[in-house]
N, C-alpha and C positions, 0 to 999 in steps of 0.2 A: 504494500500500500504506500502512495505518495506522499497520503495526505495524514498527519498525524496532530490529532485533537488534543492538546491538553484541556483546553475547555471548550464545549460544545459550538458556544461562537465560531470559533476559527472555520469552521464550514461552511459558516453564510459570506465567507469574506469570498468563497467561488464559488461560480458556475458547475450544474450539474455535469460530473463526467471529466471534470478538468484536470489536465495530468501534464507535468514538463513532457516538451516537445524539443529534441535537440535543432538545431537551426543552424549548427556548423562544427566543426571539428578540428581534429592534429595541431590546435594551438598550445604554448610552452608554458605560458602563463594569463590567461584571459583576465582585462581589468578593466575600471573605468568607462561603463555604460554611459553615456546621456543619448536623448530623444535630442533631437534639431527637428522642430514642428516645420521651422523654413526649408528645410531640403527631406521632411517627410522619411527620415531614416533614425536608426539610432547609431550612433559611431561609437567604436570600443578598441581599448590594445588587446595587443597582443604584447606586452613589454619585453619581455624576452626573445624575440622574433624581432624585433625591434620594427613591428610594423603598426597602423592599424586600420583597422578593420570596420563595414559601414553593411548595414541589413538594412532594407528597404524596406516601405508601406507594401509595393508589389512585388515583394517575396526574393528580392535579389541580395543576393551574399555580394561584396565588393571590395577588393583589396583599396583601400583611402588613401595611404600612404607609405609610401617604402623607396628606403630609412623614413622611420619617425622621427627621430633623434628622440627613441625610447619615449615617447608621449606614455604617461600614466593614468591620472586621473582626470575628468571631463566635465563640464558643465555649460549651461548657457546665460550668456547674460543679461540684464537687462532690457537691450535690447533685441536679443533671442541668438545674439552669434556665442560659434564655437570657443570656450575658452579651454586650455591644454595647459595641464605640467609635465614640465620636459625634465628628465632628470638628464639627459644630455647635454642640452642647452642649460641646467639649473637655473629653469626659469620658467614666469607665468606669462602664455600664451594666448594671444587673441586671432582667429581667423577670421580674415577680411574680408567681403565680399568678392575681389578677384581670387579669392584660392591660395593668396598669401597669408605670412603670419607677422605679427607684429608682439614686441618684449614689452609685457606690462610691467613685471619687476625684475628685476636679475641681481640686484645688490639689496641690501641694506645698510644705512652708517657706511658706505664703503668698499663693505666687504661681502664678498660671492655667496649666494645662496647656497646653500647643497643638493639636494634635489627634488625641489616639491613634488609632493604625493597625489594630493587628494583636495579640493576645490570646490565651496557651495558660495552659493547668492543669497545675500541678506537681502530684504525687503526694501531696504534704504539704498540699492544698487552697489553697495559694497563688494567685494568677493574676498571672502576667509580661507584659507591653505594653509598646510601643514606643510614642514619642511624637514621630514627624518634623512637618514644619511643614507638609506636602502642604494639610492643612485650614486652614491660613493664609494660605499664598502662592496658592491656588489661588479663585479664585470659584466656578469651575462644581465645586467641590469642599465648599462653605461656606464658605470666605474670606469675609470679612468687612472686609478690611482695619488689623484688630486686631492690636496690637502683641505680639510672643513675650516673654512674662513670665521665664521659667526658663530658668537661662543654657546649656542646652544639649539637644541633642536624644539622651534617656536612655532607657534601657530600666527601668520602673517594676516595681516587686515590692510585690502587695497583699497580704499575710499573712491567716490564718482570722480572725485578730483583730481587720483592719480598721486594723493599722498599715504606712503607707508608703514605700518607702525606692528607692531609684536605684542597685543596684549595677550596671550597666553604661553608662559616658559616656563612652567612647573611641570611639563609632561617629559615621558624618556621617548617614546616614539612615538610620537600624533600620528594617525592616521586619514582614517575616512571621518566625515565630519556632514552633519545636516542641522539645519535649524527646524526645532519644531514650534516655533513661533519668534516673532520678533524681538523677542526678550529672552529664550532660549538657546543654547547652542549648545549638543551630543558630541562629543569628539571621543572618536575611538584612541587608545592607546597600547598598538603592537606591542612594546617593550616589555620589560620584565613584570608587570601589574596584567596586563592583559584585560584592561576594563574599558565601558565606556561610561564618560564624564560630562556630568551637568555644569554648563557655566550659564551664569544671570551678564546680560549682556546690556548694556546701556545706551542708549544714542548716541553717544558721542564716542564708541568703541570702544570702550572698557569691557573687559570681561571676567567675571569673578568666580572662581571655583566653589559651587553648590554642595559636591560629595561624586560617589560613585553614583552612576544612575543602573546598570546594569551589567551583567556580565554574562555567555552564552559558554555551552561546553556541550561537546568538543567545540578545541581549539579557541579562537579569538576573534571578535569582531574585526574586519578588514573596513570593508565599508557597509553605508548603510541609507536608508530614506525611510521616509515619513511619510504617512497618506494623509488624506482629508479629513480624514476623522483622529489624526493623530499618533496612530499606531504606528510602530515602530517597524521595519523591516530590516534584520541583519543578515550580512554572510554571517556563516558560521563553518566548522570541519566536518559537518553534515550534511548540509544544505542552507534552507534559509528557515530564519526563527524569527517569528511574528509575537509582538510584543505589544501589550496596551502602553499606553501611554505615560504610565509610570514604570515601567520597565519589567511586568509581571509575563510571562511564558504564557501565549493562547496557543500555539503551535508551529509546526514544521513541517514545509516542504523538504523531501528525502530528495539530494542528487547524489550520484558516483564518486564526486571528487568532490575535494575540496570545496567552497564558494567564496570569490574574492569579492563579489559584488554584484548590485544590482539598481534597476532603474525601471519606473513606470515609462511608459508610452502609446507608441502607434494612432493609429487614426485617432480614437477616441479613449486613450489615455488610460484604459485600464490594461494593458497587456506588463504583465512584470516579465523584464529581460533579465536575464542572470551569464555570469563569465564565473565559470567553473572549472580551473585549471587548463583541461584540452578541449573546454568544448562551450560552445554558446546554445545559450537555452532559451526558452519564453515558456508562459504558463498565461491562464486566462484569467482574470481578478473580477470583482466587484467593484473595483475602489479604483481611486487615482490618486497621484500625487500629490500631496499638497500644495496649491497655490498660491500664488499672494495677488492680491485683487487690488 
């Protein structure tokens, strides 16, 4: 069975009969879903393949980019374009309407980023990114061997403005990261804690550590999203684990491998996309995203 209830709820969140559908395969590391509602696909890595990868409303699989320069995590902004963290490049990424890309941040104070991960949109047009060393220490990741500039591994705040700031440096590995409301931010942390964390967030970018808000087993949250009614969706070394809104277990989708992440989409926004190690998947939802109005 796919679907696994810890509370009877978690059933009305699908459709009768709903069961992962693989959508692609032989990838090394599958990451970084987001939906582009403008180009009607959802775009994903493959980070270790150092490509990635683009699934269509009409059912086409499509290689996007190759070399990426290891693109990892994805989002859109508010304006609806592609935003990308390069850990090649150790930098935040905007794609242009010709197909180009252009460097949102690549330093702070001076000194080189290391290699952002993982990338959401605050509701004020903001974009939030983590910044672990995975694209340093790693080769088949773009390591390079280059030295970590910035004394610590921080969760980065790019304003509408295009000014940069670091209000969170308490974590060992930030990861995947979502806002479940405009005063909330979920940040996963890879590292040696293996948790994910509440910070109360301010208008003016401050952001203050609340406590642990959850933690999933097997394995560790990678990344993660929020629907409309609040509910949490995590990878996990399962599959995926669906969470109320204060962080309590309603249930889990079972895949194969691993789960590094996942994203709502498609035409009409309920289809969840997942990158599970070698393979990309989708399942049919109830629900959608959260969005900001």
């Amino acid at each position: 069975m796919t679907l696994h209830a810890t509370r009877p709820e978690f059933l009305d969140l699908f459709p009768a009969g709903a069961a992962p559908e693989q959508l692609g395969s032989g990838y090394t590391w599958a990451e970084g879903p987001t939906y582009v509602p403008a180009r009607a696909r959802v775009v994903f890595s493959d980070v270790r393949q150092n490509r990635t990868w683009a699934y269509t409303d009409a059912g086409e699989l499509l290689e996007e980019m190759n070399p990426s320069n290891y693109q990892n995590g994805h989002t859109i902004d508010a304006q609806g374009r592609l935003i990308a963290c390069s850990h090649g490049e150790r930098a935040l990424l905007r794609q242009d309407a010709d197909g180009g890309w252009t460097t949102l941040a690549s330093t702070f104070e001076g000194q080189r980023l290391s290699s952002p991960n993982d990338v959401a949109l605050h509701p004020d047009g903001s974009l939030w990114f983590t910044d672990p060393t995975y694209g340093l220490n790693k080769p088949e990741e773009g390591g390079r061997g280059e030295p970590m500039e910035v004394p610590g591994c921080w969760v980065y705040r790019l304003s509408p403005d295009g000014t940069l700031s670091a209000p969170i440096r308490d974590r060992d590995m930030p990861n995947g990261l979502v806002f479940a409301s405009a005063d909330t931010l979920l940040l996963a942390d890879t590292g040696k804690n293996g948790a994910t964390y509440r910070y109360r967030v301010t208008p003016d970018g401050a952001a203050t550590l609340e406590g642990e808000h959850f933690r999933v087993s097997p394995g560790k949250t990678d990344g993660l999203r929020v629907d409309e009614a609040g509910r949490i969706w995590s990878s996990a070394g399962d599959g995926v684990h669906v969470l109320t809104p204060d962080g309590q277990e309603l249930g889990r989708i079972a895949f194969p491998e691993v789960v590094a992440n996942v994203c709502f989409g498609g035409p009409d926004g309920t289809t969840l996309y997942v990158t599970a190690t070698s393979g990309f998947w989708r399942i049919a939802t109830r629900t959608r995203a959260l969005a900001w109005g």
